[in-house]
C-alpha positions in Angstrom: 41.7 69.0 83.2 44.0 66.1 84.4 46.2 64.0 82.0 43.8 61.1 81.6 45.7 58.1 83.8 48.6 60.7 84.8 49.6 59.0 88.1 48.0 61.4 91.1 51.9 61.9 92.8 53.1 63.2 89.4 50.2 65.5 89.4 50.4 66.6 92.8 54.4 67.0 92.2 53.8 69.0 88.9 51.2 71.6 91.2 53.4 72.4 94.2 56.0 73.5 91.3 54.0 75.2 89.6 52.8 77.2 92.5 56.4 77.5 93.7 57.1 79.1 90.0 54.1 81.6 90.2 55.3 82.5 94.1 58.9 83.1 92.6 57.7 85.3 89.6 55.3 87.3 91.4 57.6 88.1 94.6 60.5 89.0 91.6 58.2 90.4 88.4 60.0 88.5 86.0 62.4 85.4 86.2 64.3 83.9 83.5 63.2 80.1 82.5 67.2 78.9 83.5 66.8 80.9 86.6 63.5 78.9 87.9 65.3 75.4 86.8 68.0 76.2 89.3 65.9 77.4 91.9 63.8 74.6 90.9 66.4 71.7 90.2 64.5 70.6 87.3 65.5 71.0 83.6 64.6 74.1 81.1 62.2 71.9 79.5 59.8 70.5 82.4 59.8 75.0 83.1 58.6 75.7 79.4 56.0 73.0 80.6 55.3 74.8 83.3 55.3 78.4 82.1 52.7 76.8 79.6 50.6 76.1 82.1 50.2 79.0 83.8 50.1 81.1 80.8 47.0 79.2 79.8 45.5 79.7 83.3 46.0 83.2 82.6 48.4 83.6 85.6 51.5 85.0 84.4 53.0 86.3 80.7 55.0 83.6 79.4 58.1 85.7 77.4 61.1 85.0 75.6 63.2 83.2 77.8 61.1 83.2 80.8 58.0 84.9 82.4 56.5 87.9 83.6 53.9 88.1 86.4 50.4 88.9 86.3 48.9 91.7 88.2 47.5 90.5 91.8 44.2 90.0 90.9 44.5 88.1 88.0 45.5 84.9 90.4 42.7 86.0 92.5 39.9 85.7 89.8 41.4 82.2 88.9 38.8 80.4 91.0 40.0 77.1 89.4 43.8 77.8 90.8 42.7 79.0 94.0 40.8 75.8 94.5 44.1 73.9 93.6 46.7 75.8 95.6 48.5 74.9 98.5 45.6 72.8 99.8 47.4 70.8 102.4 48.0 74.5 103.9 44.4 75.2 103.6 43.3 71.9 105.1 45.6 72.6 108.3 44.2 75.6 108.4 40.8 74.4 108.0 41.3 72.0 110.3 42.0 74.5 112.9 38.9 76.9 112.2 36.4 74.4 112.4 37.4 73.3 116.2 36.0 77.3 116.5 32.6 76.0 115.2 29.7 74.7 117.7 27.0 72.4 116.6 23.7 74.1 116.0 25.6 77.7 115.3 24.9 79.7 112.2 28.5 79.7 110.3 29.0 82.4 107.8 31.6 81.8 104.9 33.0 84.0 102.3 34.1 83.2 99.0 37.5 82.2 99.6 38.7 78.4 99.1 40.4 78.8 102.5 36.9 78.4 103.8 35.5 76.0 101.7 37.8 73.4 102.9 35.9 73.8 106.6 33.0 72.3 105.1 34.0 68.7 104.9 35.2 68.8 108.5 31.5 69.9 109.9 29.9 66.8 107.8 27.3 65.6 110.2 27.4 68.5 112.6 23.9 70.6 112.6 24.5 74.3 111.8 23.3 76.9 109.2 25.2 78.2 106.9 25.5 81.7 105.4 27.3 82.4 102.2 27.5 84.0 99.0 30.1 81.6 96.6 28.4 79.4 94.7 30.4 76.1 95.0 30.0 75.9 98.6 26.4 76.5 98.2 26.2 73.4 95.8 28.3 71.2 97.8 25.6 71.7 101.0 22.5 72.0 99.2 20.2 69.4 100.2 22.5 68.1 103.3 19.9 67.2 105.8 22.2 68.7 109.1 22.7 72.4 106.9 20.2 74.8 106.9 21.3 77.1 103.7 21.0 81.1 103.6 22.3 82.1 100.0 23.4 85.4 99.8 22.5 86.3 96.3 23.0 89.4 93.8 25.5 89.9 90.5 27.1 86.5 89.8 31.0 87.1 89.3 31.9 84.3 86.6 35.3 85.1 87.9 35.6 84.8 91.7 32.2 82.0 91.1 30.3 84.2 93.6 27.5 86.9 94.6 29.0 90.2 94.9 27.0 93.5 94.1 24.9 96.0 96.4 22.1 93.1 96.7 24.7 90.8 97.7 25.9 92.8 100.2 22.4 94.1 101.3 21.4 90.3 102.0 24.9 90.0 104.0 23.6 92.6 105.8 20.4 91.5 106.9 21.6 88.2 108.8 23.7 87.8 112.0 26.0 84.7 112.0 27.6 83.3 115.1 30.6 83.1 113.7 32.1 84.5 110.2 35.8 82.2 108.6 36.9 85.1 106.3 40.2 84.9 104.1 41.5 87.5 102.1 44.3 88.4 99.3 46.9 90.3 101.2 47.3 92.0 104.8 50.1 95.0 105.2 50.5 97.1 107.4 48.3 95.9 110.2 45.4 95.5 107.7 43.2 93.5 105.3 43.5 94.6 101.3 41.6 93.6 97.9 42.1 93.8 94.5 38.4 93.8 93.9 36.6 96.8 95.2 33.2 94.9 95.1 34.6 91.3 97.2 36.1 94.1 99.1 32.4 95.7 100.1 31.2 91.8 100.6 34.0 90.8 102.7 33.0 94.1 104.8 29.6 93.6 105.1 30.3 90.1 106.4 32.1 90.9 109.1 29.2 93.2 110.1 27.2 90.6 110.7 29.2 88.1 112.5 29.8 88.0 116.5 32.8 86.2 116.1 34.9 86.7 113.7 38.0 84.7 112.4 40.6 85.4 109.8 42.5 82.6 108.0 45.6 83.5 106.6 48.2 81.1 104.8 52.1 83.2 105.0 51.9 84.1 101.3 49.1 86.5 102.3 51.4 87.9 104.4 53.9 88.8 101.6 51.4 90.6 99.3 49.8 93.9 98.4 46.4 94.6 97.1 44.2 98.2 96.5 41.2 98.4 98.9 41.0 98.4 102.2 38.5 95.6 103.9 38.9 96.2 107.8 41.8 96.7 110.1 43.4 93.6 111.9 42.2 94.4 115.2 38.6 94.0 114.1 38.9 90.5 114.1 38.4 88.1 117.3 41.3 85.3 116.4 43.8 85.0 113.2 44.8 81.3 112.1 48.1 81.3 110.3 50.0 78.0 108.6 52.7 76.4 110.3 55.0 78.1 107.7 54.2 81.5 108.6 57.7 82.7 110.4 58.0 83.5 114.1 58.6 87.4 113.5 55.1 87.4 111.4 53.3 85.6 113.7 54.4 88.8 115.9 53.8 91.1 114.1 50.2 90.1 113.7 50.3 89.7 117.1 51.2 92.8 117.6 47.4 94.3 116.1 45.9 93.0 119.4 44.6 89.8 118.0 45.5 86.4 119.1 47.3 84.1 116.6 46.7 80.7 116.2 49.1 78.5 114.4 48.0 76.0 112.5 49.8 72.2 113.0 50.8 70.6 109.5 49.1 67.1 109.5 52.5 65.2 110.1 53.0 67.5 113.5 50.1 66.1 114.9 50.2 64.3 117.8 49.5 60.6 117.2 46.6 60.2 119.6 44.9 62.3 116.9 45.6 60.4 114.4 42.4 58.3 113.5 
């Protein structure tokens, strides 16, 4: 929970670092607490801070004199951080996949926060929409313009979602027009999970989609998970960040696929800007 009257730039401020400082120790395993100051230009103190809380999040292993990361999926059954990080990437990216969504479409969503943040862009447009996390669900129930097909079956406390055989039997039994689908990591010209059941959901999703559209921020990109979801090439378009770097954007390229690149809100040309 917020600091009660902690100003909302000193939050926001306090966030980006503290997803900088879980980027650094999971791309290194372990980083000393003077190391992330440097990197970081703030003092030891404002890191213990830090490395307090993400320890508490249960998102890496706060140690003498610094802090150890977490395995993969430890950050990616932290629905709270997930809803949290990077979300001025997520909204560009958002903003992006929903200009891929027609009125009057049936628009299937997976559990990823990625997705969620189409939502608010499509408020007003008629569509129905298909999903299986529960947030998203609750933030559309009762909207007048959304028809609502909840994919139900074992609630996950952890990724807040449906996941299971019925889960993915209901998947199965719908077609959507078009499916917004994120997931943990992609190497080596594929999609990878930590979670052998969000895997079998994410699969079973894209089954059922004509289109289908992967959103990826560059840390994806930089990971590596267990189970295989689907090969790149199985996808109809791949949205990326404006920070994902030239070479990548080739190298997903290179699967077949076009790329779109997301434009950060400040590269926006200012006839959009209303």
């Amino acid at each position: 929970m917020d600091p009660v009257g902690a100003p909302e730039g000193r939050l926001s401020s306090q966030r980006r670092r503290q997803q900088q400082i879980l980027d650094l120790v999971q791309a290194r395993g372990s980083l000393r607490t003077d190391e992330l100051a440097e990197r970081l230009s703030v003092s030891a103190m404002t890191i213990h801070r830090d490395l307090d809380a993400l320890s508490e999040q249960g998102l890496v292993t706060k140690v003498r004199g610094g802090a150890q990361a977490k395995p993969a999926e430890a950050t990616e059954r932290n629905v709270r951080f997930r809803m949290q990080y990077m979300p001025e990437t997520k909204r560009a990216i958002a903003a992006a996949a929903a200009a891929h969504v027609e009125a009057g479409s049936v628009l299937a969503l997976d559990d990823s926060t990625t997705a969620a943040h189409v939502l608010p862009l499509l408020q007003g447009t008629p569509l129905t929409l298909v999903t299986n996390f529960l947030p998203t669900i609750k933030s559309v129930a009762g909207e007048p313009d959304v028809g609502l097909i909840a994919l139900g079956g074992v609630y996950d406390p952890a990724f807040d979602s449906f996941l299971g055989p019925y889960a993915v039997q209901a998947a199965r039994s719908v077609m959507a027009d078009v499916l917004l689908l994120s997931v943990p990591a992609v190497t080596r010209a594929a999609c990878y999970h930590q979670s052998t059941d969000a895997a079998d959901m994410k699969r079973a999703l894209m089954a059922s989609a004509h289109r289908r559209i992967l959103l990826l921020d560059h840390t994806k990109l930089e990971r590596r998970a267990v189970h295989r979801i689907a090969p790149l090439e199985d996808f109809d378009l791949i949205i990326v960040d404006a920070d994902t770097t030239p070479d990548r954007v080739r190298r997903l390229e290179a699967s077949g696929v076009p790329v779109e690149v997301a434009q950060a809100p400040g590269d926006r040309p200012a006839s959009e800007d209303h």
